[in-house]
C-alpha positions as CSV (number, residue, x, y, z in Angstrom):
1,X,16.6,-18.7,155.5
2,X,20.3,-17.4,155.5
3,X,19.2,-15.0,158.2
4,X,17.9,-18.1,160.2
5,X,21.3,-20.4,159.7
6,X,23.8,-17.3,161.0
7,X,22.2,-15.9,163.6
8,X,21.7,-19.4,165.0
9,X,26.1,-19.6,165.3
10,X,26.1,-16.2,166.4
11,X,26.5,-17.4,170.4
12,X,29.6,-19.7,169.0
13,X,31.1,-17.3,166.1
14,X,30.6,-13.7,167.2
15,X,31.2,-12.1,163.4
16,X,27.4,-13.7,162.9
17,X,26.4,-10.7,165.7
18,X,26.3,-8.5,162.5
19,X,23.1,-10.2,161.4
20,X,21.2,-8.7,164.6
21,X,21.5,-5.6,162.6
22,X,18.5,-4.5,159.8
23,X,21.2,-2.1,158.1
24,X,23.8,-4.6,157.6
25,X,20.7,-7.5,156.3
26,X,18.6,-4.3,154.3
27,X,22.8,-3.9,152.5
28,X,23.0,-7.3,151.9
29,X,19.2,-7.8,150.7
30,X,20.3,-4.8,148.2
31,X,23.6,-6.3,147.0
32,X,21.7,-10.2,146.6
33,X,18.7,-8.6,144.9
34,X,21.1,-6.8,142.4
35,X,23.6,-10.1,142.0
36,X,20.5,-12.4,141.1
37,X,19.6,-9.7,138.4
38,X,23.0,-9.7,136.9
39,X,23.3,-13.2,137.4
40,X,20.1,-14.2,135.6
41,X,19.0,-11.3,133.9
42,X,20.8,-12.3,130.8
43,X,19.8,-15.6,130.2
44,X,16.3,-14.2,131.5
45,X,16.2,-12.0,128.1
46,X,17.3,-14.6,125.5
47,X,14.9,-17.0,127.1
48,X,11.7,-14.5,126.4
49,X,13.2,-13.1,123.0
50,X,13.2,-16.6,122.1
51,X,9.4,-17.1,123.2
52,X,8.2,-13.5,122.1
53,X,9.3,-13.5,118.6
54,X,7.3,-10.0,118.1
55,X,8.5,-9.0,121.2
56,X,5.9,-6.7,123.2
57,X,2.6,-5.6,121.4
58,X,3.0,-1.9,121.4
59,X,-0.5,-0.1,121.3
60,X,-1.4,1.1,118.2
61,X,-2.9,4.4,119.3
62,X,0.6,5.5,120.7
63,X,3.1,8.2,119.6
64,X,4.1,6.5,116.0
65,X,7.8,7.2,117.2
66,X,7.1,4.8,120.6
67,X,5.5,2.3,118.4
68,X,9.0,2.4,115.7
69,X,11.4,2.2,118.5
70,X,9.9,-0.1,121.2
71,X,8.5,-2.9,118.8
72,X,10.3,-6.2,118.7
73,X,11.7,-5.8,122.8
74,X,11.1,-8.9,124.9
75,X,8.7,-8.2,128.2
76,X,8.0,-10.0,131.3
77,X,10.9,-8.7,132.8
78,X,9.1,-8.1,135.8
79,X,10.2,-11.7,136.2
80,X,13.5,-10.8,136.7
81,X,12.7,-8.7,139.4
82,X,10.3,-11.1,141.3
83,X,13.4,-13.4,141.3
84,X,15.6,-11.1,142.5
85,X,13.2,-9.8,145.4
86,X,12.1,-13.3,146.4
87,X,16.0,-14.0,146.8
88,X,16.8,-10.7,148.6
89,X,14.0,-11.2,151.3
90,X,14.0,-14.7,151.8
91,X,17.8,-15.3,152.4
92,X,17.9,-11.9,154.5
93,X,14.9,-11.4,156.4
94,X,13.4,-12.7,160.0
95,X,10.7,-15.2,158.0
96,X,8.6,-15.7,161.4
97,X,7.7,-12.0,160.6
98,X,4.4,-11.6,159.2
99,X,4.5,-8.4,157.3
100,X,7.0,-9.7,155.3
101,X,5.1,-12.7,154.6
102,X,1.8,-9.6,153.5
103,X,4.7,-7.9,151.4
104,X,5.3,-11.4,149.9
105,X,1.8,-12.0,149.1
106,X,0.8,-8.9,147.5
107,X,4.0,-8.7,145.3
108,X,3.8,-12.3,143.7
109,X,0.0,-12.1,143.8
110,X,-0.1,-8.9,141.4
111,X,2.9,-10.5,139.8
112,X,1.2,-13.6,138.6
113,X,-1.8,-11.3,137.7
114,X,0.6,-9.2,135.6
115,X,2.1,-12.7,134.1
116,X,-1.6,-14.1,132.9
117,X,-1.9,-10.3,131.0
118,X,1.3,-10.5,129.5
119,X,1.0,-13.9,128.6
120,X,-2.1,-13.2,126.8
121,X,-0.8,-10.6,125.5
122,X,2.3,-12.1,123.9
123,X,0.8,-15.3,122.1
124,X,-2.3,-13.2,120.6
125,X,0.0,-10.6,119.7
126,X,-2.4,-7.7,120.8
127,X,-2.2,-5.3,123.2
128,X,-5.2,-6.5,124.7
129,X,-4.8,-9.3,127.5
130,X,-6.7,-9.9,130.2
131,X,-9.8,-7.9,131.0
132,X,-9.5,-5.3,133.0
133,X,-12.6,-6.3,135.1
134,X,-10.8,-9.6,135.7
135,X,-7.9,-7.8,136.7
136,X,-9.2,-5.6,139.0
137,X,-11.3,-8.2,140.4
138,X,-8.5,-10.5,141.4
139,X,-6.4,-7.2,142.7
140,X,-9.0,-6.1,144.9
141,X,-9.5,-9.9,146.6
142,X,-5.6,-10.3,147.1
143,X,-5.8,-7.0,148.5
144,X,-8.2,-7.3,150.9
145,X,-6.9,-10.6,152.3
146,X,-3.9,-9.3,153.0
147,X,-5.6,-5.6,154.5
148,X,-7.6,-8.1,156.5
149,X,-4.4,-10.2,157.9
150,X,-2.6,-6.9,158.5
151,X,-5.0,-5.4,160.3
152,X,-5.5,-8.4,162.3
153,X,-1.5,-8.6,163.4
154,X,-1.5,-4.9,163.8
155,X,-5.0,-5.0,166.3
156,X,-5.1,-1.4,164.7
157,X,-7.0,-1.1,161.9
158,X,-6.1,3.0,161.8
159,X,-5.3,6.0,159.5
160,X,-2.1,8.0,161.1
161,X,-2.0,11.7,159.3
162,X,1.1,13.2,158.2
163,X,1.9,16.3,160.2
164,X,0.2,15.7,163.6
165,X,1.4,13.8,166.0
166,X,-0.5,10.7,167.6
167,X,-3.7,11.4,165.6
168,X,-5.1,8.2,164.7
169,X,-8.5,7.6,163.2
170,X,-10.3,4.2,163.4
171,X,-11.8,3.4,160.3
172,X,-13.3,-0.1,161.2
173,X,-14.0,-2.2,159.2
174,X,-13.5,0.8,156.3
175,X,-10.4,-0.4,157.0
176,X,-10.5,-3.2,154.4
177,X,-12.1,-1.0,151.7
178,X,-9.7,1.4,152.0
179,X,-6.6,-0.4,152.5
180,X,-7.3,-2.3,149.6
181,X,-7.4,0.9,147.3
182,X,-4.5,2.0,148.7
183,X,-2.8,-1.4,147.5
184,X,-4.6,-1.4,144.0
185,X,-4.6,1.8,143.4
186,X,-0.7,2.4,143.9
187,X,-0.4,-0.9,141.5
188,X,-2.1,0.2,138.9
189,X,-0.6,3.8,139.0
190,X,3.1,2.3,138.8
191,X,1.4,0.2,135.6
192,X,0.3,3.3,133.9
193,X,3.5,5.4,134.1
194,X,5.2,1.8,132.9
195,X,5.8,3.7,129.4
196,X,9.0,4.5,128.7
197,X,12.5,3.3,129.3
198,X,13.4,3.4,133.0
199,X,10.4,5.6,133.5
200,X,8.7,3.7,135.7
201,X,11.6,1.5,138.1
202,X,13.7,5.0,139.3
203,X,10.7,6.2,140.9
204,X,10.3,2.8,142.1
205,X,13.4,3.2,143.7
206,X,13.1,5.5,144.7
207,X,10.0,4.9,146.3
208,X,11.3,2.0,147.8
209,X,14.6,3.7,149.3
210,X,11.9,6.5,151.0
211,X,9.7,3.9,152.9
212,X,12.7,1.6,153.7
213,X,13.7,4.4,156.1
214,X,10.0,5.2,156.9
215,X,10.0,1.1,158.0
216,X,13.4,1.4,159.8
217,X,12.0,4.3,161.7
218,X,8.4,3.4,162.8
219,X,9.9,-0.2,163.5
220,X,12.0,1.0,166.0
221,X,10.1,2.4,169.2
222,X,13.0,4.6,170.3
223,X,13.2,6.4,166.9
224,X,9.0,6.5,166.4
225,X,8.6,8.6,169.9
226,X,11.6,11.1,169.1
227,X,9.5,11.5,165.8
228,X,5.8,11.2,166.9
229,X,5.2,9.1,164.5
230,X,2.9,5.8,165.4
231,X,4.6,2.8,165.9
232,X,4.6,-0.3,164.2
233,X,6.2,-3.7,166.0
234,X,7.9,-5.3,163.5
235,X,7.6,-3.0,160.4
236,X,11.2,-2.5,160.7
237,X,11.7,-5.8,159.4
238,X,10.3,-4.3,155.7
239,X,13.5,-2.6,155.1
240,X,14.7,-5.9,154.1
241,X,12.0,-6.5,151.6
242,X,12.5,-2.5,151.0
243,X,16.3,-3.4,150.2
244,X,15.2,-6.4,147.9
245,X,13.2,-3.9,145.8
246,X,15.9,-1.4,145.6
247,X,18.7,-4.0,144.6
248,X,16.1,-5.7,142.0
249,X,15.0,-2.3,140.5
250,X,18.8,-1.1,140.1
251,X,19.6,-4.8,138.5
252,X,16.6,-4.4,136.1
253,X,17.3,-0.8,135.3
254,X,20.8,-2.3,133.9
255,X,19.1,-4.1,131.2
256,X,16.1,-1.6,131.1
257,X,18.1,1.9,130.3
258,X,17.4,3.5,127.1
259,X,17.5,1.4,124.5
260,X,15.7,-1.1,126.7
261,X,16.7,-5.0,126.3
262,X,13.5,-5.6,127.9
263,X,10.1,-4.2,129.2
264,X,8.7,-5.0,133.0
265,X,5.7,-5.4,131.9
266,X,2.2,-5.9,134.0
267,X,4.7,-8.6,135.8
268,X,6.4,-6.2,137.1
269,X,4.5,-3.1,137.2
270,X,1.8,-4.3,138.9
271,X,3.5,-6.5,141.6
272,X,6.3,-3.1,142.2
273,X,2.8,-0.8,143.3
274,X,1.5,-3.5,144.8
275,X,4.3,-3.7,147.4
276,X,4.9,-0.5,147.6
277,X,1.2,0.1,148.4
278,X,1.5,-2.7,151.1
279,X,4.0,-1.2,153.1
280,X,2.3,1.8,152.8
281,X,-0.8,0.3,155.0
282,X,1.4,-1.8,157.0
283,X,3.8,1.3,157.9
284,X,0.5,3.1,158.4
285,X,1.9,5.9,156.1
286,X,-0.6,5.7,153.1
287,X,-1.5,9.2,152.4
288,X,2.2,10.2,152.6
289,X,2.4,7.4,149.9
290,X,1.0,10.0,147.6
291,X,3.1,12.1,148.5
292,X,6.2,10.0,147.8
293,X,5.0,8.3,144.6
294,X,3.3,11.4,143.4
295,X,4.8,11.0,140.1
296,X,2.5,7.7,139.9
297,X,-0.5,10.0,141.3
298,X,0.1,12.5,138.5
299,X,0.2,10.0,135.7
300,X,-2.9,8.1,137.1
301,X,-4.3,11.9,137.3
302,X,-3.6,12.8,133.6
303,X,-5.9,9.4,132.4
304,X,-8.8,10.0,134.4
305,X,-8.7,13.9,133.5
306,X,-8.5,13.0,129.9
307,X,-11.0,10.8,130.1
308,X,-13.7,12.4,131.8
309,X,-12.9,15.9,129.7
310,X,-13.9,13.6,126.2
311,X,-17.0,11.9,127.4
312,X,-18.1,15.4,128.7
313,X,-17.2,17.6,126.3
314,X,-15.5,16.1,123.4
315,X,-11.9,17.8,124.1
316,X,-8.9,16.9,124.8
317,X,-7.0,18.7,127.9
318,X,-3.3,16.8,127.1
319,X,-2.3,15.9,123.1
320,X,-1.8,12.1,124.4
321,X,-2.6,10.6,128.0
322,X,-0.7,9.3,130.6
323,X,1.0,12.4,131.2
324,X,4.7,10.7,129.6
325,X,3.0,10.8,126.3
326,X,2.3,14.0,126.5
327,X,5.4,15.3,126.1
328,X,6.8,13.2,123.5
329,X,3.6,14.4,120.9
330,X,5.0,17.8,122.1
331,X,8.4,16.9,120.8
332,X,10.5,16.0,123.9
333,X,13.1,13.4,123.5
334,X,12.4,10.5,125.5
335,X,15.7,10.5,127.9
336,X,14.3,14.0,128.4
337,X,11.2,13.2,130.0
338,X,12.9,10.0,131.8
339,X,15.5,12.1,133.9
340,X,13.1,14.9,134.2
341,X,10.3,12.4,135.6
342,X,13.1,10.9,137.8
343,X,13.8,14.5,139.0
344,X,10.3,15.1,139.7
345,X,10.0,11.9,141.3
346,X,13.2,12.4,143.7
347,X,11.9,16.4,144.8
348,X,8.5,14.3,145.9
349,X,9.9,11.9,147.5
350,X,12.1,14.3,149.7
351,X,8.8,16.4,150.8
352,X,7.4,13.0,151.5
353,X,10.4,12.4,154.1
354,X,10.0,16.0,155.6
355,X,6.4,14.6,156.8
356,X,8.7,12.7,159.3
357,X,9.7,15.6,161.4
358,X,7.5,18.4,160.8
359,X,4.6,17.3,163.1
């Protein structure tokens, strides 16, 4: 909207030109994003300490330290964030563009999902919200509809692979189907590794910093041909929405450091992958994704190993499952694991970048 109102006196009032520019609006998006958090954030958390008088129910098969320290602290958060975003992207962004409108969709889609399960969650005071058939269910059909109107603005409904240049594979109407996993997938795998402290929003970050450039780039066709990477009309717009989710994650992170003032929850979790996985599809870099948000990939990796090892053969392979809980059976402090994670996360998301140029 902001974007809109200036560039339309930039003929009369030159200073406006500086609007023409995605670096100076993706700065600005971060700086709004992370001024909305401050702004609100406080009044955000006595609001829901008020409402949650328990704060969060903590799972009562978790590390009996994690269930000591984390009871009685607020969530929903991931409100705070899905303020922040929806002011970082709307007052900076080009709104005729329809990936960010895709972006939009997913995010506060899986946001209000998230909401209904914390909700539940809250006034039954269980850990239990909603089912996760339900969830998944209403993932997969926001998913799909916006796979479907991507694909149908892109008129390539394709797979690009990392390391070779101009290899494109037409999936069809696989598309959808795979698309969507890509977008419910990388959602739920920022929700499982949602477990500690600032675990989860660095890689986020992170995350979001790594495809913001990866939008700037394939958006641009001058930069996409030096690279031989495909290119994408319009995706450069998304390091606006990018920038939203970097300055909302920092403003959160504020009140989320250890000792956290207040938990994302599936409001946040789930909308954060969500995006993340929709740029992924729309920047047609979704197996780099993995690469990038490996961290997520590892923690969704540790449940499904653990899982399948009990039902077939009664054991074990980690103490505690995701992989965060892991380490703290085995002792670790949790600002130990939290930076380490980060670290991890950072390393990935660098080798993710080097896909870029080594084609």
């Amino acid at each position: 909207m902001l974007y809109e109102f200036l560039i339309s006196m930039a003929d009369e009032y030159s200073i406006f030109n500086v609007v023409r520019y995605l670096t100076f609006r993706t700065g600005a998006s971060v700086i709004t994003a992370l001024i909305v958090c401050f702004i609100f954030g406080p009044g955000i958390i006595r609001w829901l300490k008020s409402k949650q008088k328990t704060g969060q129910p903590i799972r009562e098969d978790g590390p009996k330290t994690h269930i000591i320290k984390k009871q009685g602290t607020p969530t929903m958060g991931g409100f705070m964030i899905l303020l922040a975003v929806s002011f970082g992207t709307f007052l900076w962004a080009d709104l005729s563009n329809p990936y960010i409108w895709a972006a939009m969709l997913v995010t506060m889609g899986f946001g209000l999902i998230g909401f209904a399960d914390d909700y539940l969650k809250v006034t039954k005071g269980s850990s239990a919200g909603v089912s996760g058939k339900v969830k998944l269910l209403f993932q997969v059909l926001i998913a799909v509809g916006a796979v479907y109107w991507i694909g149908d603005v892109s008129g390539s409904p394709t797979l690009a692979l990392p390391f070779f240049k101009d290899v494109l594979i037409d999936l069809g109407w696989f598309y959808l189907a795979f698309g969507a996993f890509v977008i419910v997938g990388a959602s739920n795998s920022v929700n499982l590794t949602d477990g500690l402290d600032g675990l989860a929003i660095m890689p986020v970050i992170i995350a979001a910093a790594s495809f913001g450039l990866i939008s700037y780039l394939v958006g641009s066709a001058v930069f996409s041909q030096y690279l031989g990477v495909v290119s994408v009309q319009g995706a450069g717009e998304l390091a606006i929405f990018c920038g939203a989710l970097i300055g909302a994650g920092l403003g959160f992170l504020w009140y989320n450091a250890p000792p956290a003032m207040v938990f994302m929850g599936d409001t946040g979790s789930l909308a954060l992958g969500g995006a993340l996985g929709t740029i992924a599809v729309i920047t047609k870099h979704e197996i780099v994704l993995a690469i990038i948000g490996g961290l997520f990939v590892l923690e969704t990796v540790s449940v499904i190993v653990q899982v399948a090892s009990y039902k077939l053969t009664g054991k074990r392979v980690f103490r505690m499952a995701p992989l965060h809980h892991h380490f703290e059976e085995k002792g670790w402090a949790e600002s130990t694991i939290v930076v380490r994670f980060w670290i991890i996360a950072l390393v990935l998301a660098l080798i993710g970048l080097s896909t870029l140029k080594l084609r």
